[in-house]
N, C-alpha and C positions, 0 to 999 in steps of 0.2 A: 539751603545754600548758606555756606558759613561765610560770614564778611568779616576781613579787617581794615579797618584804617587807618593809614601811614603817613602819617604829613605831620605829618600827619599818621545597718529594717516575729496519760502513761508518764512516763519519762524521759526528754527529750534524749537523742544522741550528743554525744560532746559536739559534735561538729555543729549541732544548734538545727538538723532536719531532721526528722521521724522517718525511719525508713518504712513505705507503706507497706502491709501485711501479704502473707500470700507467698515472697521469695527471697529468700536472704539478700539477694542482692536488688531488690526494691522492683522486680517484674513480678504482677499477677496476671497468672498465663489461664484468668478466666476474662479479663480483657485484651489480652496480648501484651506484648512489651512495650514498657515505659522508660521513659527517662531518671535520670537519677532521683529526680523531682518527684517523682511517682507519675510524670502526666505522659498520659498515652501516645504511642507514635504516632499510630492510626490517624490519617487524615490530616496530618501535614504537608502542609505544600515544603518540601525542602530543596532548598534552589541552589544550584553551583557558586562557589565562593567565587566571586570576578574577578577576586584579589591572588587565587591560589597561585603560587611562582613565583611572585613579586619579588623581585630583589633586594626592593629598598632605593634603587638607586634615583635618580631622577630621569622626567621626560627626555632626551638629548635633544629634542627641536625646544622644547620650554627651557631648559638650560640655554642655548643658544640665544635665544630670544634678549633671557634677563643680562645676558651677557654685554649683548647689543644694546640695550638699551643702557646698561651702564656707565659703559665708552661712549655713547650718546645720548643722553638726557635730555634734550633739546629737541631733538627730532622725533617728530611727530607720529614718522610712520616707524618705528623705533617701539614705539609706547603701544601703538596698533600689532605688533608683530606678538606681542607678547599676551595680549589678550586673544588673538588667533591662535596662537598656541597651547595657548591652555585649556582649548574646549576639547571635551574625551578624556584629557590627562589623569591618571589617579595622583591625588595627592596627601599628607597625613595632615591631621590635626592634633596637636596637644594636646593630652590629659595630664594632668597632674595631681598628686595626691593632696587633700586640702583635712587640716582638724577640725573636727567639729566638737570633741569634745576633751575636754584635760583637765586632769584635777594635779596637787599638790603631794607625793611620797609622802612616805614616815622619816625620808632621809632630806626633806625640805625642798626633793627635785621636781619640776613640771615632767610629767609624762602624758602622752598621750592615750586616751583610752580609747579613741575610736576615727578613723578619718573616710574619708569618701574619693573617688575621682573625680574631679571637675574639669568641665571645658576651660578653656582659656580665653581670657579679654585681655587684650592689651589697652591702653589710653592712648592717645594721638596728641601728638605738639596742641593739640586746640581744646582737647579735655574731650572729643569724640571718643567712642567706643571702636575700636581696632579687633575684626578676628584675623589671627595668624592662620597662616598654611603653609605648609614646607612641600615641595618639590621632591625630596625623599629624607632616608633616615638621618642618613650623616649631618647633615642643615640642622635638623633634629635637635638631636644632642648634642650638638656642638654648644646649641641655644643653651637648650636645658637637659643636662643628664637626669633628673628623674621625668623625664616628661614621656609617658608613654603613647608611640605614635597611632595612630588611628586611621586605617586607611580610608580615603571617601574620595567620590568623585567629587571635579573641580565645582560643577554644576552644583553639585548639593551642597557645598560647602559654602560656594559663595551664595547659595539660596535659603541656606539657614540663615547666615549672617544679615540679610535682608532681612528675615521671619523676625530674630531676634534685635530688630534696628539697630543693628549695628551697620552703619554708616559707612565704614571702609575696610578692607582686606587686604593684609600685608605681605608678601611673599617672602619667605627665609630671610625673616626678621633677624639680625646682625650680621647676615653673610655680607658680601661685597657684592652679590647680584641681587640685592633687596628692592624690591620693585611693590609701592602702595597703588592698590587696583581702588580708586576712587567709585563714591556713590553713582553717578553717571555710566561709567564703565564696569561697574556690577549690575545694572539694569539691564545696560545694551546686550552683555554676554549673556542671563538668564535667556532672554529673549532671542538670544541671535538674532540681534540685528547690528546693524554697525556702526563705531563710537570713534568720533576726533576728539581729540583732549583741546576741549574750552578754547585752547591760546591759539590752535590753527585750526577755527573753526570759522568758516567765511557768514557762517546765518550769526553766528555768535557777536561778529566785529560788525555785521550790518545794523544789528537791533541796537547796539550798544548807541552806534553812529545815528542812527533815527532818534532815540533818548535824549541824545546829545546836543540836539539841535532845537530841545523844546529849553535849554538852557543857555540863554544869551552871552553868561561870564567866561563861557567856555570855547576855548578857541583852536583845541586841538584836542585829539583821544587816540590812544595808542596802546593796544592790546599786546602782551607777550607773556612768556610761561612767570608763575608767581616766583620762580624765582631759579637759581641755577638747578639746583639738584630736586626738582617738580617732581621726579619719579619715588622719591623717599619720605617726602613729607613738605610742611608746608601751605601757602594758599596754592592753589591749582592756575588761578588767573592773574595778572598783572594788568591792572586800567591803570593808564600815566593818562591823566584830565593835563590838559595845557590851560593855566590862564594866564592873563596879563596882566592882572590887578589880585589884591587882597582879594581872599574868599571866606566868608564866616563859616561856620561849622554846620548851622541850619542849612547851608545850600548843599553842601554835600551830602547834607543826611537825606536831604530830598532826591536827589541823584540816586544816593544810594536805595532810597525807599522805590522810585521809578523802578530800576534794572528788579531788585524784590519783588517787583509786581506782574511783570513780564514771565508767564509761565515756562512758554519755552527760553527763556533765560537763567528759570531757574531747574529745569530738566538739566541744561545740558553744561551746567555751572557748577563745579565740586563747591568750591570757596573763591574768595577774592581778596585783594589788595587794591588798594586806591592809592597814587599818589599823583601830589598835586605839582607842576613845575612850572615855572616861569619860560611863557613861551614868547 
């Protein structure tokens, strides 16, 4: 749970493979046929592409959804629709070309001598690790024109992104239906089971209210989204602490330390904000 405080790879061929012996076009038909590779057919499980047809276009209920929630950001079952939406969906991931190696011409210019495709990490307003996913191609390269799209289901996508801790999942990142699938709600979906975002969550504002009350200075607590636009970035949670009097920064840190220590607190907690007001 991320807190902020407010107040407060013979002679080889040019192409760089040896074609194996046996058949000019790389089959020896005293094993049977091979691949270009020279490796044998035989005994592959070879499975239908679950992508073959694919348009490119996007889900039309997951479009709908990010839609919805964009006109509504605030509503709760808004932020639920679009995570319902998304399970089954195919969607792409970025690859993009990255150098690995480059040296200096005779004419004094950088060229490239060799590059690779690499996945994509984005950064997140808090310095977290973000993996993107697009909805379909257009979103795509609107992003990024050399970005070649990669189709996968939503499942594994957002199940990588876990494997590889990354933290949050951002959906067609600079479109206007941009929608961040928070830590919490990449667990619940994995799992299918079912996820309220933090700020309208009744276990969430009770534990907080229980905490609350082992701190005397405190005379009011009030939970709402971290901020207007919660579905794009940002803290996830808003805590407004009420006091009546001056509060030193040790007592907040202990407040803060409290809700950190509370596990389901911090299950079902992306990030937070604290501020403090005069109640």
């Amino acid at each position: 749970m991320s807190t902020h405080s407010h107040g407060p790879d013979g002679a080889p061929e040019q192409s760089g493979h040896q074609q194996p012996a046996g058949h000019p076009n790389g089959s020896d038909h005293s094993h049977g046929p091979t691949d270009s590779a020279g490796q044998a057919w035989a005994g592959r499980d070879l499975k239908p592409n679950p992508f073959s047809g694919d348009s490119g276009l996007a889900d039309a209920g997951l479009l709908e959804a990010l839609a919805e929630v964009a006109n509504a950001p605030l509503d709760p079952s808004a932020h639920q629709k679009v995570v319902t939406a998304l399970s089954g969906v195919r969607l792409y991931a970025p690859i993009v070309p990255m150098v690995v190696d480059q040296e200096v011409g005779e004419n004094g210019l950088m060229s490239d001598n060799s590059s690779e495709m690499a996945m994509v990490r984005l950064q997140a307003e808090d310095g977290r690790e973000c993996t993107p996913g697009f909805s379909g191609i257009p979103p795509l390269t609107a992003w990024h024109p050399d970005a070649r799209p990669v189709p996968i289901e939503s499942e594994r996508l957002v199940l990588g992104a876990i494997e590889a801790e990354s933290q949050l999942v951002v959906l067609d990142p600079g479109a206007e239906t941009s929608f961040l699938l928070r830590r919490p709600a990449m667990f619940a979906f994995v799992q299918s089971q079912p996820w309220t975002p933090s700020w309208a969550d009744a276990e969430v504002a009770r534990r907080l209210r229980a905490i609350a009350e082992s701190f005397p200075w405190l005379s009011k607590l009030a939970i709402s989204p971290g901020r207007s636009s919660v579905h794009l970035g940002g803290p996830e949670l808003g805590i407004t602490l009420g006091v009546e009097t001056d509060v030193a920064q040790d007592d907040v840190r202990r407040f803060q330390e409290a809700v950190a220590g509370d596990e389901e607190l911090v299950t079902k907690i992306d990030s937070l904000a604290i501020r403090l007001v005069r109640s």
